[in-house]
C-alpha positions as CSV (number, residue, x, y, z in Angstrom):
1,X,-9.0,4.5,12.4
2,X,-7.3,1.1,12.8
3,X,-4.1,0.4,11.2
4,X,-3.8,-2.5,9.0
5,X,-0.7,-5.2,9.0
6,X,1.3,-7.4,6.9
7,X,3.3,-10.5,8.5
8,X,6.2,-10.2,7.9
9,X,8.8,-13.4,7.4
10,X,12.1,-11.6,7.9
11,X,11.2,-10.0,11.3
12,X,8.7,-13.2,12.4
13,X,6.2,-10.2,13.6
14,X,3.1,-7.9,11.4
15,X,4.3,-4.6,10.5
16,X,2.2,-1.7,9.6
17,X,0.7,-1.6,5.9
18,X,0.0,1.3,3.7
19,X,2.1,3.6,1.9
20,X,3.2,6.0,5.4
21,X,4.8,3.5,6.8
22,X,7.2,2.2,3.4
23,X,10.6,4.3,5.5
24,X,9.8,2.3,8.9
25,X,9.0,-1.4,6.8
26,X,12.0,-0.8,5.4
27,X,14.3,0.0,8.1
28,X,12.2,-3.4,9.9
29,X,13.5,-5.7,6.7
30,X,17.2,-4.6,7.2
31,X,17.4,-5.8,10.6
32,X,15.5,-8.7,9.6
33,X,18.2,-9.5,7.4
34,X,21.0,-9.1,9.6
35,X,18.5,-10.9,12.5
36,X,18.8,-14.1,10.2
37,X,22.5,-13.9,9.3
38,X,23.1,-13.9,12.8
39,X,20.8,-16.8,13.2
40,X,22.3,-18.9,10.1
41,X,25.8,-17.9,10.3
42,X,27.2,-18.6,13.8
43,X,25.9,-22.0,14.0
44,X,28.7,-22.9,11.8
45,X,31.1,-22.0,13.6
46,X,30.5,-23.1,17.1
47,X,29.6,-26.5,15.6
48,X,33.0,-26.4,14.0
49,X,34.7,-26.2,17.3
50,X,33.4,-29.9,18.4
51,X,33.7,-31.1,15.4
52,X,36.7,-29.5,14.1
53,X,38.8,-28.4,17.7
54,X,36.7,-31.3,19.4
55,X,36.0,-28.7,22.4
56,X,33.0,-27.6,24.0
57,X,34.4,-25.5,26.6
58,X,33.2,-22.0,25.0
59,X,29.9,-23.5,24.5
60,X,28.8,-22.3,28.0
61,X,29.1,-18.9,26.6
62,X,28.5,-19.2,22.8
63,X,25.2,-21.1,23.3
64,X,23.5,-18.7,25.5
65,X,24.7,-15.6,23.3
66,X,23.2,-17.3,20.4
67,X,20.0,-17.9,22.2
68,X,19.7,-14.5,23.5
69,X,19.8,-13.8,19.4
70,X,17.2,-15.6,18.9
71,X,14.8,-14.3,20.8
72,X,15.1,-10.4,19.2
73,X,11.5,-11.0,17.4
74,X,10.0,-11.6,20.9
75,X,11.8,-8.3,22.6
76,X,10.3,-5.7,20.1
77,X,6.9,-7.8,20.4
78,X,7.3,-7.1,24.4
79,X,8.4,-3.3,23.8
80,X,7.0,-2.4,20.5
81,X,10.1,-0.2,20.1
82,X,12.2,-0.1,16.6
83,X,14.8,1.3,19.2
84,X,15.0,-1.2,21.3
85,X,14.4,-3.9,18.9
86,X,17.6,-2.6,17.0
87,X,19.2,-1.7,19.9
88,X,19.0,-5.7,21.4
89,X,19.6,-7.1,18.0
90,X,23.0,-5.1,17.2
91,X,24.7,-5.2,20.5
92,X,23.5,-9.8,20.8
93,X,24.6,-10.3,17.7
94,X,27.7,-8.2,17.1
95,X,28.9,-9.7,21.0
96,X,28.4,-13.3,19.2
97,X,30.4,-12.7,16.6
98,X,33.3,-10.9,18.9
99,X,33.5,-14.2,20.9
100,X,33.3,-16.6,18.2
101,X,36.0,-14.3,17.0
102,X,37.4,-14.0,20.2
103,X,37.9,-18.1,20.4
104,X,39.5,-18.2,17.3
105,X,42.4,-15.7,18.1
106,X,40.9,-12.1,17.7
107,X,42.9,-10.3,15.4
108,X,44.9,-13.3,14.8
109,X,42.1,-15.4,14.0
110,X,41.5,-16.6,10.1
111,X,37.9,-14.4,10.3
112,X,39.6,-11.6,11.4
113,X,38.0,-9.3,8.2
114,X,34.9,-9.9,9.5
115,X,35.4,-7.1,12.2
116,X,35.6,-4.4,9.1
117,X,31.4,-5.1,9.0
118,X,31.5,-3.7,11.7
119,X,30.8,0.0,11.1
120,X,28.4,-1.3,7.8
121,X,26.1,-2.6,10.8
122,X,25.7,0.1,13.0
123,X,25.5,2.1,10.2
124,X,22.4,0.3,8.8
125,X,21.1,0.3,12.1
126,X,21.7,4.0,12.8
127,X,23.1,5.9,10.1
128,X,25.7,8.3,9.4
129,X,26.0,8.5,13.8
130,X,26.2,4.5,13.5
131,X,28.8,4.5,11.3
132,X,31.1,6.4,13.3
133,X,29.7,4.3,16.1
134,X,30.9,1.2,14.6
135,X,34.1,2.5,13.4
136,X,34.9,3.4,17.7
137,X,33.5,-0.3,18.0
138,X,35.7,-2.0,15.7
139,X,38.8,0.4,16.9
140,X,38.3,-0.9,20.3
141,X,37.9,-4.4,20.1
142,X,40.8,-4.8,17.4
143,X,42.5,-3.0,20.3
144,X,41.3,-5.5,22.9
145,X,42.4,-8.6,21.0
146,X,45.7,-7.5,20.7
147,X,46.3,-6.4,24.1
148,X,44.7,-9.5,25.3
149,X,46.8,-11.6,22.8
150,X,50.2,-10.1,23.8
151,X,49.7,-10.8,27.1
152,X,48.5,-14.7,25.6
153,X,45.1,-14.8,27.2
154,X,43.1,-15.4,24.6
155,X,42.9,-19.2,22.8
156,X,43.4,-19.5,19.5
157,X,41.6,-22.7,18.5
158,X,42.9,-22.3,14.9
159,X,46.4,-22.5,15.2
160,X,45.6,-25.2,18.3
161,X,44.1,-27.2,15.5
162,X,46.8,-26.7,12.9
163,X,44.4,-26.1,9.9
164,X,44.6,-21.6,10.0
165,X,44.5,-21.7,5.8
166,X,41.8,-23.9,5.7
167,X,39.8,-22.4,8.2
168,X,40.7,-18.7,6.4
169,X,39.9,-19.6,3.1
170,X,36.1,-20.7,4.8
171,X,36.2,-17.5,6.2
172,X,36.9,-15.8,3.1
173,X,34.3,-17.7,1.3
174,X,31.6,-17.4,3.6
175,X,32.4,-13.2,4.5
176,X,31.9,-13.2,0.1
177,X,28.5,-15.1,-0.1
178,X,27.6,-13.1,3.1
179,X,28.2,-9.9,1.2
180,X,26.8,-10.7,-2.1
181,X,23.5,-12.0,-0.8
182,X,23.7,-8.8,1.9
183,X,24.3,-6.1,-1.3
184,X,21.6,-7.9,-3.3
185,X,19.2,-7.9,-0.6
186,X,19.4,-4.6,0.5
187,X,19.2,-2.9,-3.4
188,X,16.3,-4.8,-4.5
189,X,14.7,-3.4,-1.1
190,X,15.5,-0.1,-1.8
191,X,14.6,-0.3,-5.5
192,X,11.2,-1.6,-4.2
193,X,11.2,1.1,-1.3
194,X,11.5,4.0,-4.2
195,X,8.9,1.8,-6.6
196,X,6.7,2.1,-3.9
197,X,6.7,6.4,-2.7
198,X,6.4,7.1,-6.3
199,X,3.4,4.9,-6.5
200,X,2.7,6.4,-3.6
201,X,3.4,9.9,-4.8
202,X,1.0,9.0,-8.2
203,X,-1.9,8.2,-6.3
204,X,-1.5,11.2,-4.0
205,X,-1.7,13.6,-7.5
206,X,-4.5,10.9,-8.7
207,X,-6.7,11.8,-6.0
208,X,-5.9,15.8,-5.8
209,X,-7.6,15.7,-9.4
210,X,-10.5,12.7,-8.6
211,X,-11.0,15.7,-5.5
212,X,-10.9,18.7,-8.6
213,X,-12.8,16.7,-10.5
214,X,-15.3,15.5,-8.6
215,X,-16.3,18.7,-6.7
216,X,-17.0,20.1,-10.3
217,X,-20.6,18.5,-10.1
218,X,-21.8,20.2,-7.0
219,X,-20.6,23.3,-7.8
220,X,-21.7,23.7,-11.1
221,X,-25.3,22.4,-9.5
222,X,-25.3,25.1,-7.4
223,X,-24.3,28.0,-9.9
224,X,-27.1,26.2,-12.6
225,X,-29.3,27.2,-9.5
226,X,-28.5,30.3,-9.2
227,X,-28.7,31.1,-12.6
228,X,-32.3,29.0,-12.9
229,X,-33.1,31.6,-9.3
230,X,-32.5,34.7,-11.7
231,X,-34.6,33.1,-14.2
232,X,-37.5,32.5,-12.3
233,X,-38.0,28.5,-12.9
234,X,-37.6,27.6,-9.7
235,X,-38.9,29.4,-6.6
236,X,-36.4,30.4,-3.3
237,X,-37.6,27.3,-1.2
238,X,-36.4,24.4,-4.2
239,X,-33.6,26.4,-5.1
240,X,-32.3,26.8,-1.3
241,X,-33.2,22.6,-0.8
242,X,-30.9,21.7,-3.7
243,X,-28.5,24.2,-3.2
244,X,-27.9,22.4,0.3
245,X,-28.2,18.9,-1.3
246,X,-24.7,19.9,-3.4
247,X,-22.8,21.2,-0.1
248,X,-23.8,18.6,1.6
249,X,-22.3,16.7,-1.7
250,X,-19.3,18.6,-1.5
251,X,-18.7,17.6,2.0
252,X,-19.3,14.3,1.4
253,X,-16.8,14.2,-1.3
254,X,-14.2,15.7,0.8
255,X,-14.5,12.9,3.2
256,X,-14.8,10.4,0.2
257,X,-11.1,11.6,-0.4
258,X,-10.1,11.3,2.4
259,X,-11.3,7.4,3.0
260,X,-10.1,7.2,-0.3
261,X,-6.3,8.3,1.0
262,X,-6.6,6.3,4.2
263,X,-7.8,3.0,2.5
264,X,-4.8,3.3,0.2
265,X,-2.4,3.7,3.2
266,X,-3.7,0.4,4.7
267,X,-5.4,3.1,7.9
268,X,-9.3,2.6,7.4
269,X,-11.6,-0.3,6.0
270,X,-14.2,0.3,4.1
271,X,-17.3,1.2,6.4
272,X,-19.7,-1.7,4.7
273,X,-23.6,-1.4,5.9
274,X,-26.5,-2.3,3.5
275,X,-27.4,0.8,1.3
276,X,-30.3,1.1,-0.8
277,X,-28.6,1.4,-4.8
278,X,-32.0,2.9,-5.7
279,X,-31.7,5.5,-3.1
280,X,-28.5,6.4,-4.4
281,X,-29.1,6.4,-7.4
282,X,-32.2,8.9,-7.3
283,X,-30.2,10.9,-4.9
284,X,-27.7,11.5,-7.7
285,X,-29.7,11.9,-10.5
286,X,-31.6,14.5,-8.8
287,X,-28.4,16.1,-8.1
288,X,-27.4,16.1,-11.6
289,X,-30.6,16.4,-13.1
290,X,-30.0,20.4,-13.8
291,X,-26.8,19.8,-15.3
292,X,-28.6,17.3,-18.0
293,X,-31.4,19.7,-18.7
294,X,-29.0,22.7,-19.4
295,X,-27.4,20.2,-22.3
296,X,-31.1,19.4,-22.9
297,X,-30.6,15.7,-21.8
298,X,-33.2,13.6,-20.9
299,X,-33.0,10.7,-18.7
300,X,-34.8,7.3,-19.4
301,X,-35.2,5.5,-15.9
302,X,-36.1,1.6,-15.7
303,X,-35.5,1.4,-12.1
304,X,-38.6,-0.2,-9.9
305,X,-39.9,-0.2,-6.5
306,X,-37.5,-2.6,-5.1
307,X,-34.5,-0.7,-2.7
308,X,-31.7,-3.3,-4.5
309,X,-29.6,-3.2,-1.2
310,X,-26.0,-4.0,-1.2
311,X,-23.3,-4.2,1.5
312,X,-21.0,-1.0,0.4
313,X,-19.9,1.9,1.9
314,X,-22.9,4.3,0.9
315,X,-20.6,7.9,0.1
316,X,-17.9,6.1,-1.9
317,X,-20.9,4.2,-3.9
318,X,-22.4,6.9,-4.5
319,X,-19.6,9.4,-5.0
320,X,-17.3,7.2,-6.5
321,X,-18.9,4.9,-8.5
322,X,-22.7,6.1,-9.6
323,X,-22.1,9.6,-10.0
324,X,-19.0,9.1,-11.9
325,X,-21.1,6.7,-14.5
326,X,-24.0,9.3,-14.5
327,X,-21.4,12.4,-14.7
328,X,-19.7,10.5,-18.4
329,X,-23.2,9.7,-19.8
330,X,-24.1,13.5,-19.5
331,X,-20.5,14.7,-20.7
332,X,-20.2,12.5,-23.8
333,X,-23.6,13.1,-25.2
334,X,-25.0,15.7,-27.5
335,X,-27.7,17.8,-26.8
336,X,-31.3,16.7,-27.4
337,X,-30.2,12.6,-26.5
338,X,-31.4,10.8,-23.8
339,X,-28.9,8.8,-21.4
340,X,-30.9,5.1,-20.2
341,X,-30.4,4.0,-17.2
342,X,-31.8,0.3,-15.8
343,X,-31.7,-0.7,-12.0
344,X,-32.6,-4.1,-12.2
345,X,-32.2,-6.5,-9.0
346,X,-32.5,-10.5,-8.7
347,X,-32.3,-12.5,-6.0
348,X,-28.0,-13.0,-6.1
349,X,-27.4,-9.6,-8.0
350,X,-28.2,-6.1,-8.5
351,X,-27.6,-4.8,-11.7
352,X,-27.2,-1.1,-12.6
353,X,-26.6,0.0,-16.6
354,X,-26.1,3.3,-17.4
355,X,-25.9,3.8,-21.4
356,X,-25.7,7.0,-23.7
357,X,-25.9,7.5,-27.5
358,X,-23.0,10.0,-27.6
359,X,-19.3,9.8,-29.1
360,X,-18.2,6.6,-27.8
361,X,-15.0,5.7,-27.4
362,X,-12.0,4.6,-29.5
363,X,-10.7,1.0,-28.6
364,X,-7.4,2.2,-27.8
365,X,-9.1,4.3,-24.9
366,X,-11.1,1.2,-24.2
367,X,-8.5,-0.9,-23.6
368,X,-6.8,1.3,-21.1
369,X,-10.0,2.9,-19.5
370,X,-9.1,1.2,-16.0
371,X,-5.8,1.8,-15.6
372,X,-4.8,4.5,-13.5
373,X,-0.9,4.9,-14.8
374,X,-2.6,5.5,-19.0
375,X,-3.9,9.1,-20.0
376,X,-8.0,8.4,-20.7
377,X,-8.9,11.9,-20.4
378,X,-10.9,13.6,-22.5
379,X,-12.8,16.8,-23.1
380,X,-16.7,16.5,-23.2
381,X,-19.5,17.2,-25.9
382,X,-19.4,20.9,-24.5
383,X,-15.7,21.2,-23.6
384,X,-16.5,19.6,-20.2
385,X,-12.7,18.5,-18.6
386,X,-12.1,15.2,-16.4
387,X,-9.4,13.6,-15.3
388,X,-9.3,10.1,-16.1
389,X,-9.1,8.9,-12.8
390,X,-12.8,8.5,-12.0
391,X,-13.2,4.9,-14.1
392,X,-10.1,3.4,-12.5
393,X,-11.1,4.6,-9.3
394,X,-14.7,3.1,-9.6
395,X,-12.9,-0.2,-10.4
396,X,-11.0,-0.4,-7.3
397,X,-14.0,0.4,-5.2
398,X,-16.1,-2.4,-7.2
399,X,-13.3,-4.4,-6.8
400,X,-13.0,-4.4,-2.8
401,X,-16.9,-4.9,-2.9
402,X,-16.9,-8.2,-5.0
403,X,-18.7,-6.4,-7.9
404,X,-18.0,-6.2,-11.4
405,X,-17.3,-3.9,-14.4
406,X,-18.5,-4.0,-17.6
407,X,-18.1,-0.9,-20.6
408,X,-19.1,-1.8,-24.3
409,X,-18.6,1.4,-26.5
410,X,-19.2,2.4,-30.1
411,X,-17.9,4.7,-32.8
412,X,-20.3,3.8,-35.8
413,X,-21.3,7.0,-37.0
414,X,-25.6,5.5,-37.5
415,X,-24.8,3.4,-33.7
416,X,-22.5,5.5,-31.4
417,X,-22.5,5.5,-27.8
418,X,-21.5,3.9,-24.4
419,X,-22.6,1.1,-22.3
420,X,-21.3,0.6,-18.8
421,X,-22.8,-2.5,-16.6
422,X,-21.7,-2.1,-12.8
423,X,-23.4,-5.6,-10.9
424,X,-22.8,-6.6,-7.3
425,X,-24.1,-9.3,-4.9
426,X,-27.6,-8.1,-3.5
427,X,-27.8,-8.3,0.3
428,X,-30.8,-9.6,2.2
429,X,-31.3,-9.2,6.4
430,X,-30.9,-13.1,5.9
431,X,-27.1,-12.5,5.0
432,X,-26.5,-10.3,8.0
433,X,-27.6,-13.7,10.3
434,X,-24.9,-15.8,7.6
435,X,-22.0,-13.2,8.4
């Protein structure tokens, strides 16, 4: 399975998609952030000592440190190591600042505040053990400037330059926009962070009850069989053939969930080969042809010779999409009604309608039939459960396959009933030469 990747502006480099990597995306974003301020900030400040202190002589050291900064995206592209990636990024840009610092008088300099950030950095960078880190970091180098100043070898452009107030009140001004864009930054991203695991969380319950759900057709074929064995209607050789056709069903399923899981985590593509929507579709209705006969359902087929291929991948089609609008004709209609179904295909489309004359549906349900985060559920003509999940989920599939959608749905007591129109673009051995 290949991992899929979203480019990412703040780090200049693709980071992995899908909800099991939200924690590392995350933790890639906050040094992105601190990657840029380091790339925006210093700039400033080295300028300001031609311009300013009209001296260049630190430039020899500034310049190089600064384009040592820039060049973090490229060392994690070389290593592909969050470690080392963090690691370069910290210790380049925390040295730049020191020496711009450094220039200006250390601990005597007007930015002198800006070596409290110190421990916030190494913190973000490596937690609770970065914090204390950082606070050894800042001890040491506050320790260094004063030693270094009370013995006078460090310059102190500043208060070369005369203008200390001016230069601190920049200082003060820029550590506060710093800090406010910093904060903002970083609690919208962890608002989104936690936005995202409980999405990820809800779609991780939706498909434990798509899987409960789902695994109900099989299973209830195979005990219909073995009550239709003690009966007699069928002899040992039929029952034993459909009896494997639901396990193999059930396995399929399984695996259904599990592309399912994957394709949401941004791990697996759909596997699209032409299938045969006729061959599915028999497939399932003679898999759930004993359930329709046991609530003395009919079903009315228009479906032709023609195979009606799509590109799709063939379980989640079938599993997914046709069974699930097969499985709701049969709940929601009474006994003795026939459920129509039409397979019709033209040269752009194939069409596939599968209608029933049962209870229909309220337009309050209607209206949030396809979305997964609304209750839908609801028992069936015979107490049959569901979850909810199976229309939404059919959507997304559809969706990803260019196809469309369609559910009409009455209450009139003399016209009840449901209508639901799935179409997607046919596929020819012509398109495979196009692709």
């Amino acid at each position: 399975m290949r991992s899929q990747t979203e480019f990412s502006p703040l780090n200049l480099f693709a980071l992995p998609a899908g909800g099991d990597f939200i924690d590392l995306r995350t933790r890639f974003h906050q040094i992105g952030v601190f990657f840029w301020a380091c790339v925006i900030f210093p700039p400033y400040f080295i300028a300001e000592q031609y311009f300013s202190f009209h001296t260049t002589r630190y430039w020899p050291i500034l310049l190089p440190l600064y384009g040592l900064v820039c060049l973090a995206p490229l060392v994690y592209l070389a290593t592909q190591s969050l470690k080392c990636y963090a690691a370069y990024t910290v210790t380049i840009g925390v040295g730049l600042v020191f020496v711009i610092m450094a220039c200006a008088g250390g601990n005597e300099s007007p930015g002198a505040f800006w070596l409290a950030g110190t421990p916030w950095v190494f913190g973000l960078f490596y937690g609770v053990r970065g914090v204390w880190v950082g606070a050894f970091v800042m001890a040491v180098t506050f320790a260094a400037f004063v030693g270094a100043n009370h013995i006078g070898i460090l310059p102190n452009l500043v208060a070369e330059a005369g203008s200390y107030e001016q230069v601190k009140l920049i200082n003060l001004v820029g550590f506060g926009i710093y800090n406010i864009l910093i904060s903002h930054y970083f609690i919208r991203l962890e608002a989104s962070a936690k936005r995202e695991l409980h999405k990820q969380r809800q779609e991780t319950e939706n498909l434990l009850r798509i899987l409960v759900h789902d695994v109900a057709n099989p299973i209830n074929a195979i005990q219909l069989m073995n009550q239709a064995a003690k009966t007699g209607l069928y002899d040992a050789e039929q029952i034993m053939a459909l009896v494997d056709n639901a396990l193999g069903e059930l396995t399929s399923i399984i695996q259904q969930v599990r592309k399912l899981r994957a394709l949401k985590d941004g791990k697996l593509a759909l596997e699209l080969a032409p299938v045969s929507m006729r061959r599915m579709l028999l497939e399932t209705l003679a898999l759930m042809d004993e359930q329709a006969r046991q609530k003395q359902l009919a079903f009315e087929t228009e479906i032709g010779d023609a195979p009606a291929e799509v590109l799709a991948d063939a379980a989640l089609m079938k599993n997914v999409v046709i069974a699930n609008l097969v499985g709701n004709a049969i709940k929601f209609s009474r006994p003795g009604q026939t459920v129509a179904i039409t397979l019709l295909q033209s040269r752009d489309t194939v069409t596939l309608t599968v209608a029933d004359r049962g209870i229909g549906m309220p337009q309050s349900l209607l209206g949030n039939l396809f979305n997964p985060c609304e209750s839908t559920t609801r028992l069936g003509t015979a107490g049959e459960p569901g979850t909810g999940y199976g229309m939404p989920l059919a959507k997304t599939i559809l969706s990803k396959l260019n196809g469309e959608i369609d559910v009409v749905s009455r209450q009139d007591p003399a016209d009840s009933g449901t209508t639901v129109t799935i179409r997607l673009p046919s596929w020819s051995p012509v398109d495979s030469h196009k692709r």
